[in-house]
N, C-alpha and C positions, 0 to 999 in steps of 0.2 A: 564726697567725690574729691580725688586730690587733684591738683592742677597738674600738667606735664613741664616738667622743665625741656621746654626744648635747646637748651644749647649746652647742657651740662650730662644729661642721661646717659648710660649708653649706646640706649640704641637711638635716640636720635643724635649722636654723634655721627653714630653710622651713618643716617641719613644726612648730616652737613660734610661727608668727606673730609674728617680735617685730616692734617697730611702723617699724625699719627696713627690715627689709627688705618689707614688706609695701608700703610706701612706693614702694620701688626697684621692687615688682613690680605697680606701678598698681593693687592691691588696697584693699578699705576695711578699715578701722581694726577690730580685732576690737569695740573696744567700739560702735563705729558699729552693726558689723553683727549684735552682738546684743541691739542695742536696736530698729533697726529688726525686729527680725523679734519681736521684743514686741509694736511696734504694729500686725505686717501680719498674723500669724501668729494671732491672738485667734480667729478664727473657721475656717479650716480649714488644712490641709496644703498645700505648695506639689506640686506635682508632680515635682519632684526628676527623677530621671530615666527617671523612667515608673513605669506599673503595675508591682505585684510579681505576679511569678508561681512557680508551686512548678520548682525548676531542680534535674535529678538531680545529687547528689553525685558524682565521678569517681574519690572510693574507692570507696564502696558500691552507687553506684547507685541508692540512695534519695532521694527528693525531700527533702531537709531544712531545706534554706532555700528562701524567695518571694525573690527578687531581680527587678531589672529586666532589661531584653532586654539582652539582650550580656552579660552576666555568667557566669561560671562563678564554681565553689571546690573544691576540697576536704577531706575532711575528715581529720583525723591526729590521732595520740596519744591514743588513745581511755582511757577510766577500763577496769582488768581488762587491758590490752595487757601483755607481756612489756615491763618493761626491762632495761638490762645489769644482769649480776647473777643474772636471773632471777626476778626478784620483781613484783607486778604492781602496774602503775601507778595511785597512788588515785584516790580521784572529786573531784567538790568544786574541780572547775577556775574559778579566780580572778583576777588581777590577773596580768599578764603583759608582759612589755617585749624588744626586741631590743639586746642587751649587745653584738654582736661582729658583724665579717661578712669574709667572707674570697673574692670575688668573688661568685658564685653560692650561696653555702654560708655561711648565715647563725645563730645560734644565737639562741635565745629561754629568756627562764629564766621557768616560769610555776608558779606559786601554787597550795597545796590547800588547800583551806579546810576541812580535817575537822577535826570538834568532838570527840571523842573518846580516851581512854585505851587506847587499843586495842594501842599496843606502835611501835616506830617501822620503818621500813625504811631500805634501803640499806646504806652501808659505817656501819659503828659509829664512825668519826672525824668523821661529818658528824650524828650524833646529838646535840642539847643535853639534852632528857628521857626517856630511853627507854622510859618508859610511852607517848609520846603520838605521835599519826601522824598530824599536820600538817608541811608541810613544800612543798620545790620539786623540780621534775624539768627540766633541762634537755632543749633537742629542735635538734639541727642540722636544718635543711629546705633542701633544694638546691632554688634560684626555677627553674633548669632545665629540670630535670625534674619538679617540684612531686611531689618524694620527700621522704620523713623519713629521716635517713641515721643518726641517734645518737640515741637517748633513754636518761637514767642520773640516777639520784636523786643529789642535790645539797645537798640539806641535811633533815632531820629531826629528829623528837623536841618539835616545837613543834607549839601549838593554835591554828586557825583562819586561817590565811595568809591575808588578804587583800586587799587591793591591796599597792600597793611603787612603785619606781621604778628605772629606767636611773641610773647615774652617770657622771659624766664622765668617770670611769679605767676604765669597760665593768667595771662589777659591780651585784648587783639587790641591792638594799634590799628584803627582805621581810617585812609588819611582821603582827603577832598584831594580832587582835582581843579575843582572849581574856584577860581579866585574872584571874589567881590566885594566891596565895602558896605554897610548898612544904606538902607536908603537908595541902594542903584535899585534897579527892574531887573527883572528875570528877562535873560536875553530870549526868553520865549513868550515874551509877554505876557509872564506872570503879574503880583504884584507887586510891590515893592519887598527888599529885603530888609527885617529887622536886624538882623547884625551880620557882624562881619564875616567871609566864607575864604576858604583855601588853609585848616585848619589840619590839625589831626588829634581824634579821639582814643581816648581811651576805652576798651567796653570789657566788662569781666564774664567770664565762666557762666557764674550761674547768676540768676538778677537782671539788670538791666543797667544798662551805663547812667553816670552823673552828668555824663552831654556838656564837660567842660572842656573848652576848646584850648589847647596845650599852644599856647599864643608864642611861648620862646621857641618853640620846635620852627616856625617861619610859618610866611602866611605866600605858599607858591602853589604851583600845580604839582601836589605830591601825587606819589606813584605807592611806593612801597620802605617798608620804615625797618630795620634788625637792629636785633642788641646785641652788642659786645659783652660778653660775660661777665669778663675779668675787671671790665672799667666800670660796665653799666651805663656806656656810650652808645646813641641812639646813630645808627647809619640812614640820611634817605635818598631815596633817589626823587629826580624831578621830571617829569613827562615836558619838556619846554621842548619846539620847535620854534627855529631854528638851532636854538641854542639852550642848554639846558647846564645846572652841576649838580655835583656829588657833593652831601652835606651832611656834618658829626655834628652832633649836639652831646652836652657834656653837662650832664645833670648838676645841679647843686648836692645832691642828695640822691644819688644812684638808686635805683630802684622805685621814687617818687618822682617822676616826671611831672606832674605838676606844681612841682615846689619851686621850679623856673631851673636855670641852666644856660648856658652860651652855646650860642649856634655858630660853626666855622663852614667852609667852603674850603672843598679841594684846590689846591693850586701844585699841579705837574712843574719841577723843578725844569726850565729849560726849553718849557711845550708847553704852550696857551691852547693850541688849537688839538683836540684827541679826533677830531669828527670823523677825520679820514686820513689818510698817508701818514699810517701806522703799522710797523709789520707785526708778526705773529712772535712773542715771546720779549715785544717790546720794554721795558723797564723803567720806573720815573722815579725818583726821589721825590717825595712827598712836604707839603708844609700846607699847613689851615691856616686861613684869612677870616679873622671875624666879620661878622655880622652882626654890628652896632645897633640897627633900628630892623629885627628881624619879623616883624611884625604890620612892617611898612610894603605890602606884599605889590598892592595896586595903587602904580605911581596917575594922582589925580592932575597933578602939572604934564604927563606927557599920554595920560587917559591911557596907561596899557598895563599888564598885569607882570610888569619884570623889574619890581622895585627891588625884592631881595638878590636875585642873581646880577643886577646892575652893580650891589654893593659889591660885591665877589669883584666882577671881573675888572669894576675900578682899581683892585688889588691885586691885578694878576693872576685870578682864577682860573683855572683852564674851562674850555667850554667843550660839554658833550651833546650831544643830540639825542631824545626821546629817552632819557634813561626809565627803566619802568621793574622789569624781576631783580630782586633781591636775594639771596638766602645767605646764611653764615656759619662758619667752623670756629672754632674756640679761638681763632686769633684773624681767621681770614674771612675778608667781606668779598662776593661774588655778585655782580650785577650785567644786565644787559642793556645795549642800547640798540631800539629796534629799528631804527634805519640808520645806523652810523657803519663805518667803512664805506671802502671806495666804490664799494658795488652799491651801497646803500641798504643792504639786505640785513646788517645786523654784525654786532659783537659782543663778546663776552671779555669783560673786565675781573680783575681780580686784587682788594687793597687787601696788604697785611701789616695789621697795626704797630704789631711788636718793631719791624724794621721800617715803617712807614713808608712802604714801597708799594706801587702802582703798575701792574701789568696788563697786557690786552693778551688775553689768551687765548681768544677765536675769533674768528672774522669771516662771515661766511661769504664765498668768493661769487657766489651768483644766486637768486635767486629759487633755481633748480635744486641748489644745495638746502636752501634753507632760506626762508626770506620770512622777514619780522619777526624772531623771538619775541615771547614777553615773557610771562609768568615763569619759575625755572624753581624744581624743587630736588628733591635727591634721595632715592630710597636707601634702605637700612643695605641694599647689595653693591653699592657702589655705582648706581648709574643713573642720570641728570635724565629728568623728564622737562621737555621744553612745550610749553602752551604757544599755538601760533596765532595771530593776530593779524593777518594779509590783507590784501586784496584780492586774491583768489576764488576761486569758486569753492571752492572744497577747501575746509581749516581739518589742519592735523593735530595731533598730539604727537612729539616726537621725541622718539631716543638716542641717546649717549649714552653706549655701552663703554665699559672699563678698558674697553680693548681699543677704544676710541674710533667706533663705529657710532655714523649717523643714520638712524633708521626711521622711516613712521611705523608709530606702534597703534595708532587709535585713527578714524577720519568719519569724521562728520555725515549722516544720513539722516539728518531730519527733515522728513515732509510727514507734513500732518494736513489731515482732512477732517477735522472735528475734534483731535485726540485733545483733551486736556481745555477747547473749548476755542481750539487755535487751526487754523489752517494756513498753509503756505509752506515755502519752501526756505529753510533754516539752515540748508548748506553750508554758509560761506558767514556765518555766526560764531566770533571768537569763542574759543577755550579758551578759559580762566581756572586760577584759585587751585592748581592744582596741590595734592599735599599729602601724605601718606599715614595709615592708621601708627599706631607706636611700634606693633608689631609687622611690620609692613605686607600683611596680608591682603589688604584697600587699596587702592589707590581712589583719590577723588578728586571730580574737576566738574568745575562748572560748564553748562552751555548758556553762554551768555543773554543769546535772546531764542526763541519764546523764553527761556529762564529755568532751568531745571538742573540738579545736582547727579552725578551717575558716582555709583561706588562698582571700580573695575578689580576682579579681581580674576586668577588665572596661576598658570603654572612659572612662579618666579623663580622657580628653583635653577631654571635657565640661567638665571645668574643675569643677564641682559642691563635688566633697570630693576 
């Protein structure tokens, strides 16, 4: 099986929109087209590619996503399934990427986000805590047959997994949310924790992770981690409320992330504060602030978990709010922040390393437009699928067409009365992990709770996303 490189290929070039080839493919510019859909997008939805309607699942038979006509999916990897081993697969499905592919027979390594002490699973070599059962499960899916062929736990013993990233040698970056030192309690009354949490892992393709916690990468509430190609520089983002940064890590040895590296912190030349009262197509001149003691994550003198971002903005780091989706183009880093602007409903950010400049390229103006981005990925046709994350009754999946139209393409219908061993109503349960097969015939995205994987697929030719 060979690994995918996802930021060199070319068709997941395709899918990171860089601005060349976007070029070469008569498309508009991603920051064109998420600005124009700022100005068009204020008052309602585009119509994407039609009405959503409830479409049976082809595992279960239950209607559990509204999709447009012509669409089908189905659904795999459910939370409670048997994996190898024999043990059963948790809930709390989260950030998710395709690391490998081997013609039809593709692997994906995806994210549990349990908060809990509860004890860990799988093989005991891929455990970093063993009190604690967060962690990844890998899933081969044959596009085929749109069969699951291998699901096997792959990394555990860590708290809250939530987002990560693809890397360019086909391994998944899976990074804690959770920050805590050895010896605290599980804030759920677990029991104590034997080492330290707010980490990010490494886990590979095929096997199971070495569950060593990558200590220089900073020990904060990570979200979601991409590589630069060129440098072999790690971008993350930080889920902090109120106050959150954007952070490069800069390997000693590019491509060995564990051989240690320096971690810096965004600093906007001229602008500390990004959160809000920023307009659309804004511009910063960029400079990185190290991070001396990035490991020092949870300050015990002031008992709270903002030791690394203290360092930062002692140095004039700018502060962003809830940073969380990631993805990247051969030179340019895209990320969101899911309640930053002045509506609070969300922006998209955009650094590009070569000029070390810093843009806000969408800012959604209310709520009705668009409220919480998270997850944010790009298919091979040019157009940005956004996973929503709200408060709302109903979680969407949403599109950014080329044309820089905002549309919903996917909405939430799960209710279950027994199905899979689960009852209730799952409406208003984040989309995650969304991410596209090599040939973008797939699309795949988590339903985060009860917990299950759906692979969408449908008439792209539309050109849309």
């Amino acid at each position: 099986m060979s690994p995918i490189d996802s930021l060199s290929s070319p068709a997941r070039r395709r899918l990171l929109l860089g601005a060349g080839a976007l070029g070469a493919a008569g498309l508009m510019p991603l920051g064109s087209m998420l600005a124009q859909a700022g100005e068009s997008r204020s008052q309602s939805l585009g119509k994407g590619f039609g009405a959503l309607r409830p479409v049976r699942d082809l595992n279960t038979g239950l209607p559990l996503l509204e999709l447009p006509e012509g669409f089908s999916y189905t659904s795999f990897g459910w939370a409670g399934e048997s994996l190898e081993g024999g043990i059963a697969c948790p809930n709390s499905h989260d950030g998710m990427g395709v690391v490998a592919a081997d013609g039809d027979l593709i692997t994906l390594v995806r994210n549990h986000e349990v908060v809990k002490a509860a004890g860990a699973y799988g093989p005991s070599e891929s455990w970093y805590d063993p009190v604690c059962q967060g962690g990844t499960v890998n899933l081969q899916f044959d596009l085929a047959t749109q069969e699951l062929r291998r699901t096997w736990p792959s990394l555990s013993g860590t708290m809250q997994n939530c987002a990560g990233g693809v890397t360019p040698w086909g391994s998944w970056l899976s990074c804690e949310e959770y920050v805590a030192d050895a010896g605290m309690l599980d804030s759920r009354g677990g029991p104590p924790l034997q080492k330290d949490h707010g980490f990010v892992f490494e886990v590979p393709a095929s096997g199971v992770s070495n569950a060593i916690a990558l200590r220089a990468m900073g020990q904060f509430r990570h979200e979601a981690a991409v590589v630069h190609t060129a440098t072999g520089d790690v971008y993350l983002t930080e889920d902090g409320e109120p106050s959150s940064g954007f952070y490069r890590f800069v390997p000693t040895q590019p491509g060995k992330l564990a051989a240690g590296g320096q971690l810096f912190m965004l600093k906007a030349k001229g602008r500390v504060e990004l959160r809000s009262g920023l307009k659309v197509g804004q511009k910063f001149a960029v400079e990185w602030v190290p991070i001396d003691n990035p490991d020092r994550g949870y300050d015990h003198q002031r008992r709270n978990i903002f030791g690394v971002q203290r360092q930062g903005f002692a140095q004039g780091a700018s502060r962003f709010t809830r940073l969380e989706g990631c993805f990247v183009d051969d030179d340019a880093i895209y990320f969101t922040a899911t309640n930053g602007g002045d509506a609070a409903c969300g922006q998209v950010f955009v650094y590009r390393a070569n000029s070390a400049e810093l843009e806000l390229l969408y800012e959604s103006p209310d709520a009705a437009v668009l409220d919480y981005p998270d997850n944010i990925c790009i298919s091979p046709r040019g157009g940005m699928v956004i996973c929503q994350d709200s408060k709302q009754d109903r979680q969407h999946l949403y599109g950014l067409s080329s044309n820089g139209r905002l549309f919903a393409f996917a909405r939430q219908n799960v209710l279950l009365d027994g199905a899979k061993g689960f009852r209730g109503d799952y409406r208003g349960a984040e989309w995650a992990g969304s991410c596209f097969s090599p040939d973008g015939r797939y699309l795949f995205a988590n339903i985060y709770s009860p917990g299950f994987t759906v692979a969408i697929t449908g008439p792209w030719k539309k050109g849309l996303i």
